[in-house]
C-alpha positions as CSV (number, residue, x, y, z in Angstrom):
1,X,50.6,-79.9,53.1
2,X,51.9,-77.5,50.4
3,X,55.3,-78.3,48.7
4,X,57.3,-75.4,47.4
5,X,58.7,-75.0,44.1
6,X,62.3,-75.9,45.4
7,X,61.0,-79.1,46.9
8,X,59.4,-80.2,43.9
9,X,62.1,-79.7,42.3
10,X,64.3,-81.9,44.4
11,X,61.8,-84.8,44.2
12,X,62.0,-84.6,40.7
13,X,65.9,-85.0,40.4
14,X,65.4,-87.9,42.9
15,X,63.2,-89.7,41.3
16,X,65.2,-89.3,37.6
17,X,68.2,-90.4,39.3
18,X,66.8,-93.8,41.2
19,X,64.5,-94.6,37.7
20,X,67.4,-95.8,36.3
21,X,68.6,-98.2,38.9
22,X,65.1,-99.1,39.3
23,X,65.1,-100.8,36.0
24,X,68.2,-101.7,35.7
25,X,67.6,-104.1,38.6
26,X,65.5,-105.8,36.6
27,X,67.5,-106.3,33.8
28,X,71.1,-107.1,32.5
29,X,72.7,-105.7,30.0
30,X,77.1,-105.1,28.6
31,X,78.4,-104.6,31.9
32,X,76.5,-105.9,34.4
33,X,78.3,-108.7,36.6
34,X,76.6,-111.2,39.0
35,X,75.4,-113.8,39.6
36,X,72.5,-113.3,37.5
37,X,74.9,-112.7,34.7
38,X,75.8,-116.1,35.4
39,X,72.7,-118.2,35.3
40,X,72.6,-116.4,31.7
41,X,76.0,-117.4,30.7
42,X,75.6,-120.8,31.8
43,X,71.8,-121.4,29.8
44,X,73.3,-120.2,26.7
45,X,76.1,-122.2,26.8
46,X,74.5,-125.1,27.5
47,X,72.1,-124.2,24.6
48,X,75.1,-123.2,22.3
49,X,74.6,-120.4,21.8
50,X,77.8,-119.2,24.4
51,X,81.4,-120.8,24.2
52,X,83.1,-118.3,26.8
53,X,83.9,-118.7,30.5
54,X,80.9,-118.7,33.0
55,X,82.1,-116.0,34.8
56,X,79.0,-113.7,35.9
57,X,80.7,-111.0,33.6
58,X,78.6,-109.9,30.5
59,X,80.9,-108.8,28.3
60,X,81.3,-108.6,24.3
61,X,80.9,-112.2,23.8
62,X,77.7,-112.8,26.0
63,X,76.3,-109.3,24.5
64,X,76.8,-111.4,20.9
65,X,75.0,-114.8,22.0
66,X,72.3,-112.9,24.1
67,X,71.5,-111.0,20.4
68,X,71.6,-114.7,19.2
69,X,69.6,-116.5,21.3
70,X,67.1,-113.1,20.7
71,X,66.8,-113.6,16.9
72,X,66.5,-117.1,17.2
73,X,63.4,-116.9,19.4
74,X,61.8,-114.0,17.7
75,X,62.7,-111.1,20.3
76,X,64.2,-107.7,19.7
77,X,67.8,-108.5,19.3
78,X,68.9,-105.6,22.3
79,X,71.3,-107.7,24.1
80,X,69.2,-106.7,26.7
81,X,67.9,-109.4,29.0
82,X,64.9,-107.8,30.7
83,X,61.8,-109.6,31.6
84,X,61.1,-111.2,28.4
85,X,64.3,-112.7,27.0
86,X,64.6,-113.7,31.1
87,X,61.3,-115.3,30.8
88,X,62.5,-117.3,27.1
89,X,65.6,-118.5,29.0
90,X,63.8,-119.9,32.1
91,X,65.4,-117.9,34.3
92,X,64.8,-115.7,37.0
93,X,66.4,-112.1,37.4
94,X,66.6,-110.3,40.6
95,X,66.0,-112.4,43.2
96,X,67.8,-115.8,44.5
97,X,66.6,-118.9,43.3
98,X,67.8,-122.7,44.2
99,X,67.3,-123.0,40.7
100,X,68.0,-120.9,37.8
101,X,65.7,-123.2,35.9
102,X,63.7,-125.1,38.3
103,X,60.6,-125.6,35.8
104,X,63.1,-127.1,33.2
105,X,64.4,-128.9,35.3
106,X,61.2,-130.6,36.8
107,X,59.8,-130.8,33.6
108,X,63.0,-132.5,31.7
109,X,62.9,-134.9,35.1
110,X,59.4,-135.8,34.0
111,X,60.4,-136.5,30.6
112,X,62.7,-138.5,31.4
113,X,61.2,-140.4,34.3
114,X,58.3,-141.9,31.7
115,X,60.8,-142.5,28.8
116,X,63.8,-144.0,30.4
117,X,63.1,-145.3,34.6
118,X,64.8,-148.0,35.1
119,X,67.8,-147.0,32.5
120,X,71.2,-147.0,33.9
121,X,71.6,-143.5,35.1
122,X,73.8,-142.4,31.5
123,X,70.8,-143.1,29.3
124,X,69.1,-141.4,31.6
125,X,70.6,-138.1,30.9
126,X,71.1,-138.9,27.1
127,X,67.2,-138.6,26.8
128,X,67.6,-135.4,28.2
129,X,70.4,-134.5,26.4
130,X,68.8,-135.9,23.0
131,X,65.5,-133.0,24.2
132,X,67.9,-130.1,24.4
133,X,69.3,-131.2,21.4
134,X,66.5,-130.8,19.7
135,X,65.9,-127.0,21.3
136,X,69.0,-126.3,19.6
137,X,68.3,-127.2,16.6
138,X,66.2,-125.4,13.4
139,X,64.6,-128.6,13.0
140,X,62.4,-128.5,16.3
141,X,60.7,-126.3,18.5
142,X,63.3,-123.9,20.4
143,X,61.8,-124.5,24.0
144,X,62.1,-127.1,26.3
145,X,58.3,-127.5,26.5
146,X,57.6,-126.8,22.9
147,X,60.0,-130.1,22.0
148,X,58.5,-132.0,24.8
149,X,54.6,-131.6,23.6
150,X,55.0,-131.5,19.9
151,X,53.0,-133.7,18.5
152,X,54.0,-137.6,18.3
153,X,57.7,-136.9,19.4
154,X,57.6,-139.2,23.0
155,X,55.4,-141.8,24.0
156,X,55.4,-140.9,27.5
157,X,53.2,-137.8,26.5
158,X,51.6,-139.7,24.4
159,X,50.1,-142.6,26.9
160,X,50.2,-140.4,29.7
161,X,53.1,-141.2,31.5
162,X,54.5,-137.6,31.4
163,X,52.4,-137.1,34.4
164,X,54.1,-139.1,36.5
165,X,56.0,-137.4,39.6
166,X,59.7,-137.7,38.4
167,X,62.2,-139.4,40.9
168,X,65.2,-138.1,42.6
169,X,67.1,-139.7,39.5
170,X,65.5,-138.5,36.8
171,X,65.2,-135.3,38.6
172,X,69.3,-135.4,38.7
173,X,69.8,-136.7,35.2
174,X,67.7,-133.7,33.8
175,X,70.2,-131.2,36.3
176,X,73.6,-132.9,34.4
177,X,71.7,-132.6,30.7
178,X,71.0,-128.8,31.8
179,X,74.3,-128.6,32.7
180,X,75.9,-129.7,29.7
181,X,76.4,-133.5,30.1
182,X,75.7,-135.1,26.6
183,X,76.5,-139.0,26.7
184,X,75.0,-139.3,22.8
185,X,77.5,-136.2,21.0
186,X,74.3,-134.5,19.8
187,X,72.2,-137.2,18.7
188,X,68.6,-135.9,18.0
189,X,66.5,-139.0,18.4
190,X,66.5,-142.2,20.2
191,X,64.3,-145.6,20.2
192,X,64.2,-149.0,21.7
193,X,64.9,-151.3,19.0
194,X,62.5,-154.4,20.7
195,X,59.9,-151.9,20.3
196,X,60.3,-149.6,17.5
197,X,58.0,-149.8,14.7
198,X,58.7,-146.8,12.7
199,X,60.8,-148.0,9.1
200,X,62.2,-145.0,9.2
201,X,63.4,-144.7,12.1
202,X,64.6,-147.9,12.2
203,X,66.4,-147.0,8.7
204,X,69.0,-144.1,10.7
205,X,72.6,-144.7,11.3
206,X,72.6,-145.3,15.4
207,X,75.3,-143.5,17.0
208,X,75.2,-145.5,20.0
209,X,73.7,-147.8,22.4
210,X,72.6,-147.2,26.2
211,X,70.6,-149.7,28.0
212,X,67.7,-150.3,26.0
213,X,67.7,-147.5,23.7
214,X,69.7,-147.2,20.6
215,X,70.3,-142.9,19.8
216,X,70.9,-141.8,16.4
């Protein structure tokens, strides 16, 4: 079939013109509004890097951590959350998810399932909590899974136990440490003082005391 010049020309405007929507569903950037706007918001915040309203609205202050959270895990600093910065926050642009951060939140459950079953359900959480802690801080590895595996940091990698299926609990203590619950204020490490060998840890100020653990 031959196509005329004008034709052409039409397909050509219509294809420069649905380009930009194209990619712009696959990415977020000052402006956009959604729920995938939220699931941003809400990672950052619960990472610090966002104190602002969760409000599926990405405006100048979610622009400012996005470029934060960027830096910090050597992207280009945009404020664009395409693919890649998506794919450092664990979540999922584009299409609708039961979880924003289901593989975070499985893996945190498993985590805390070797290190802490049979906890009462607040120390439960504070190991998770004492994990994103660490993400957050310069000190550690900035992912969940970088923390998790680096070398020595929890026995239940260590011995195995990380392999364990998670239960419901742990699975929920690792959704209210996601979501921002932090029973130990920020602590960055934790040990069970019937078990703990280590002088120095042993030698750190504890914060506090949950079940069997004491954080610090």
């Amino acid at each position: 079939m031959r196509i005329t010049k004008r034709a052409l020309l039409a397909l050509i405007l219509i294809t420069a013109l649905l380009l930009p929507l194209a990619a712009g569903a696959a990415s977020l950037s000052y402006g956009s509004r959604g729920e995938d706007v939220k699931k941003v918001q809400t990672r950052l915040k619960n990472w610090g890097y966002y104190n602002g309203a969760v409000d599926g609205i990405f405006g100048s202050g979610t622009l400012a951590a996005v470029k934060a959270f960027q830096r910090k895990n050597g992207l280009a600093a945009d404020g664009i959350v395409g693919p890649k910065t998506a794919a450092a926050l664990g979540i999922t642009i584009g299409v609708s998810d039961q979880s924003a951060s289901s593989g975070d939140v499985w893996l945190l459950g498993k985590v805390i399932y070797g290190e802490a079953r049979g906890e009462p359900y607040k120390g439960q959480v504070a190991i998770g909590a004492v994990v994103l802690n660490r993400v957050k801080s310069p000190s550690f590895p900035n992912t969940i899974a970088g923390v998790i595996y680096q070398r020595g940091a929890f026995d239940a990698v260590s011995d195995g136990q990380i392999n364990l299926s998670p239960d419901s609990t742990a699975v929920r203590a690792a959704r209210d440490a996601l979501n921002g619950w932090d029973p130990t204020y920020g602590c960055l490490f934790y040990y069970n003082p019937a078990t703990a060998t280590s002088r120095w840890m042993l030698a750190r100020p504890v914060i506090l005391r949950i079940g069997n653990h004491a954080f610090c």
